[in-house]
C-alpha positions as CSV (number, residue, x, y, z in Angstrom):
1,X,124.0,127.5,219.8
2,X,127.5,126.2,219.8
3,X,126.7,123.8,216.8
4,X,125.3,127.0,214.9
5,X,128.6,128.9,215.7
6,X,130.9,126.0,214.6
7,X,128.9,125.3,211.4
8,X,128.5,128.6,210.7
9,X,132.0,129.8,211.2
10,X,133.7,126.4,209.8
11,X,131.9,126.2,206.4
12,X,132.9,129.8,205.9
13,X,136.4,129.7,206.9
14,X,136.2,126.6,204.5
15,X,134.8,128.1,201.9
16,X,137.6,131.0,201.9
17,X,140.5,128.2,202.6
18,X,139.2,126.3,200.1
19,X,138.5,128.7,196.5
20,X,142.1,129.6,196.5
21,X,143.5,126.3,196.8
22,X,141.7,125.1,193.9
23,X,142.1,128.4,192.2
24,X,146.1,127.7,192.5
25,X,145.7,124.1,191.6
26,X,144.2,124.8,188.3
27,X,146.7,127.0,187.6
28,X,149.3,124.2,188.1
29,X,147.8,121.9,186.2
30,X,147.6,124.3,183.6
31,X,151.0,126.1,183.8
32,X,154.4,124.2,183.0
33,X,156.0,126.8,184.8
34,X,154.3,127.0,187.8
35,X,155.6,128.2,190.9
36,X,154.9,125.9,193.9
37,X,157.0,128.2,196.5
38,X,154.1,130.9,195.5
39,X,151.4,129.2,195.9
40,X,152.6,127.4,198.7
41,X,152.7,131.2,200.5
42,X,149.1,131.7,198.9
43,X,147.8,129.0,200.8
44,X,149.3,129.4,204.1
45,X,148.3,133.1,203.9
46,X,144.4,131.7,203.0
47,X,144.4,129.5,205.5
48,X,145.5,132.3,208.2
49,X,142.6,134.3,206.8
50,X,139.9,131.8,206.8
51,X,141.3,130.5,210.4
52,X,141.1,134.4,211.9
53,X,137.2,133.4,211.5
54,X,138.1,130.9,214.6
55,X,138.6,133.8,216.9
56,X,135.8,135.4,215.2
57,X,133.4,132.6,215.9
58,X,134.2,131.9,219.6
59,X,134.5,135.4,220.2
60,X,130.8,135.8,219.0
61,X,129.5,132.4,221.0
62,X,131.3,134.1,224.1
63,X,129.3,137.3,223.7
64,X,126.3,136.3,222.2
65,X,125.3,132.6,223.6
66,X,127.5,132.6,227.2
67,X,126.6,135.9,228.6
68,X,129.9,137.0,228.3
69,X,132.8,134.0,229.7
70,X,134.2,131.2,228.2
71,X,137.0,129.0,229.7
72,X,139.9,128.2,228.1
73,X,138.7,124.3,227.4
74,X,135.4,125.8,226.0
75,X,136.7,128.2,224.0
76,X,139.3,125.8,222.6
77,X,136.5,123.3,222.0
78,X,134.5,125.9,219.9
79,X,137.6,127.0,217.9
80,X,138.9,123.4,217.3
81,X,135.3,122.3,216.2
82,X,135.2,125.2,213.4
83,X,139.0,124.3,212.3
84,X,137.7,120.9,211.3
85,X,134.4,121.9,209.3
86,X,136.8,124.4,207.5
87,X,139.7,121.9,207.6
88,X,137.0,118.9,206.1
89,X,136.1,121.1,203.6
90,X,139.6,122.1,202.1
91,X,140.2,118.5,201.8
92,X,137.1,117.6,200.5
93,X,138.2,120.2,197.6
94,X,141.6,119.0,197.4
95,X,140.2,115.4,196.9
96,X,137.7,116.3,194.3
97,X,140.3,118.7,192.4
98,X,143.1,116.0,192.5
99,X,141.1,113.0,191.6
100,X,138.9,115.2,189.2
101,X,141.4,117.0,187.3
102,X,144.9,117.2,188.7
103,X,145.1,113.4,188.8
104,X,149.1,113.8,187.6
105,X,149.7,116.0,190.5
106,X,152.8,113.7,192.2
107,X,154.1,113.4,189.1
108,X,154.3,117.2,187.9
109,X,155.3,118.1,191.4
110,X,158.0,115.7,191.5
111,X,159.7,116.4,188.2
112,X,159.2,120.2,189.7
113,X,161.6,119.1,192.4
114,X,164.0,117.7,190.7
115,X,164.1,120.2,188.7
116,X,165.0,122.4,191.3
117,X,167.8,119.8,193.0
118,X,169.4,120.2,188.9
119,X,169.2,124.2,189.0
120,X,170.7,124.3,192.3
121,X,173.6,121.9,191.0
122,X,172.2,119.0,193.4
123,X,175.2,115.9,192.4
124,X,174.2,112.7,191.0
125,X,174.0,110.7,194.6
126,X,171.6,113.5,195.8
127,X,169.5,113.3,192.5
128,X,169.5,109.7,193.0
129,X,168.7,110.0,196.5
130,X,165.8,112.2,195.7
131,X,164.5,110.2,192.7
132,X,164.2,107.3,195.3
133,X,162.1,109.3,197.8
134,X,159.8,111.1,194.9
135,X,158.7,107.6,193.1
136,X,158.0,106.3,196.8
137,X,155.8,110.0,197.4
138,X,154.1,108.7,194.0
139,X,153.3,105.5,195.0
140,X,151.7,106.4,198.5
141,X,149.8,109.2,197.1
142,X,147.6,106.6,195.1
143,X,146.2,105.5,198.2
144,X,143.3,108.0,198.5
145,X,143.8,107.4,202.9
146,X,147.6,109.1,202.6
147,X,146.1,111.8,200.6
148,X,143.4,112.7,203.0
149,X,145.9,112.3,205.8
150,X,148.9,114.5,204.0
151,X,146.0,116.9,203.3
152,X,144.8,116.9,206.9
153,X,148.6,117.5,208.1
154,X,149.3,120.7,205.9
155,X,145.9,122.6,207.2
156,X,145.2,121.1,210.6
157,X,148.2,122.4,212.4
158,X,147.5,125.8,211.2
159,X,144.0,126.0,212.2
160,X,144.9,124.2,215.9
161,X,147.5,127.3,216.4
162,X,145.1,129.7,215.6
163,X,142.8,128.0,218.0
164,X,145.4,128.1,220.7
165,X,145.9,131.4,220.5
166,X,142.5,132.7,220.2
167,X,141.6,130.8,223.4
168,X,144.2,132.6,225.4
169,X,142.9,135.7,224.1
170,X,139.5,135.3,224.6
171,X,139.0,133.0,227.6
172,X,137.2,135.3,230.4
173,X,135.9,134.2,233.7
174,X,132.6,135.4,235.4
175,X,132.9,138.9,236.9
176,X,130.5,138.1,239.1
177,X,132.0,134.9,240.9
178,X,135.5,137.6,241.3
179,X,133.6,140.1,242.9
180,X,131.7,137.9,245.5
181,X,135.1,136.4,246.5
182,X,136.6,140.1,246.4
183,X,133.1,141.4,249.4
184,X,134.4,138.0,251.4
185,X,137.5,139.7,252.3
């Protein structure tokens, strides 16, 4: 049942993580003027939304499938099992979105940043500077590895907090084995 609970939970917490990610990614492929601080905030605010499903899903194994109690390890083995499926899946959509039809993305994101170093009155050494770092960001985003990884990095943290905390919160121990000790003495 905990396989059900994971897959379950995970490919919808994915699926929710995921349609507004590629829903923003269109739109800067599409838009010159595209704000990255935005969607930036529209993702992390998707990704707390489909990761709430994590305390959802190991609240209903607890209740449903384990009579009730769940240790901390379990319940943090539960929840970081569904951040994965949904953490697979946004990248799988990232992947297929970027390769697919953002294939420019480094390059419209970096000309976005410096853009932003020139409005801010950024000096030549630190345009320089930052040039040097973009063109390297280029180049390592070809290998399709970094992308996965970088992709992993920006959504796995996210849903491993949320796991942490839902654990705490939802770890309970057997009522039963407390009330035996509690006759004994």
């Amino acid at each position: 049942m905990m396989k059900k609970t994971i897959l379950i939970y995970g490919l919808i917490a994915g699926i929710v993580v995921a349609i507004p990610m590629l829903f923003t990614a269109n739109l800067c492929h599409s838009d010159s003027n595209f704000d990255y601080t935005k969607s930036m905030l529209v993702g992390y605010a998707s990704m707390i939304i489909a990761f709430s499903l994590i305390f959802v899903g190991v609240r209903n194994y607890r209740n449903n499938y384990n009579d009730g109690i769940i240790s901390f390890g379990k319940a943090f083995k539960v929840g970081l099992f569904i951040a994965l499926v949904a953490s697979s899946i946004y990248v799988i959509g990232w992947l297929i979105e970027y390769y697919c039809f953002i294939p420019d993305f480094a390059e419209k994101y970096s000309a976005h940043e410096m853009e932003q170093l020139r409005k801010k009155g950024a000096s030549a050494a630190e345009l320089a500077e930052e040039t040097k770092k973009m063109a390297s960001f280029i180049q390592m985003y070809k290998n399709p590895l970094v992308v996965i990884l970088m992709t992993y990095a920006e959504i796995l943290p996210v849903g491993l907090l949320v796991t942490l905390i839902s654990s705490l919160i939802l770890k309970r121990k057997d009522n039963k084995t407390q009330f035996s000790f509690d006759q004994n003495k």
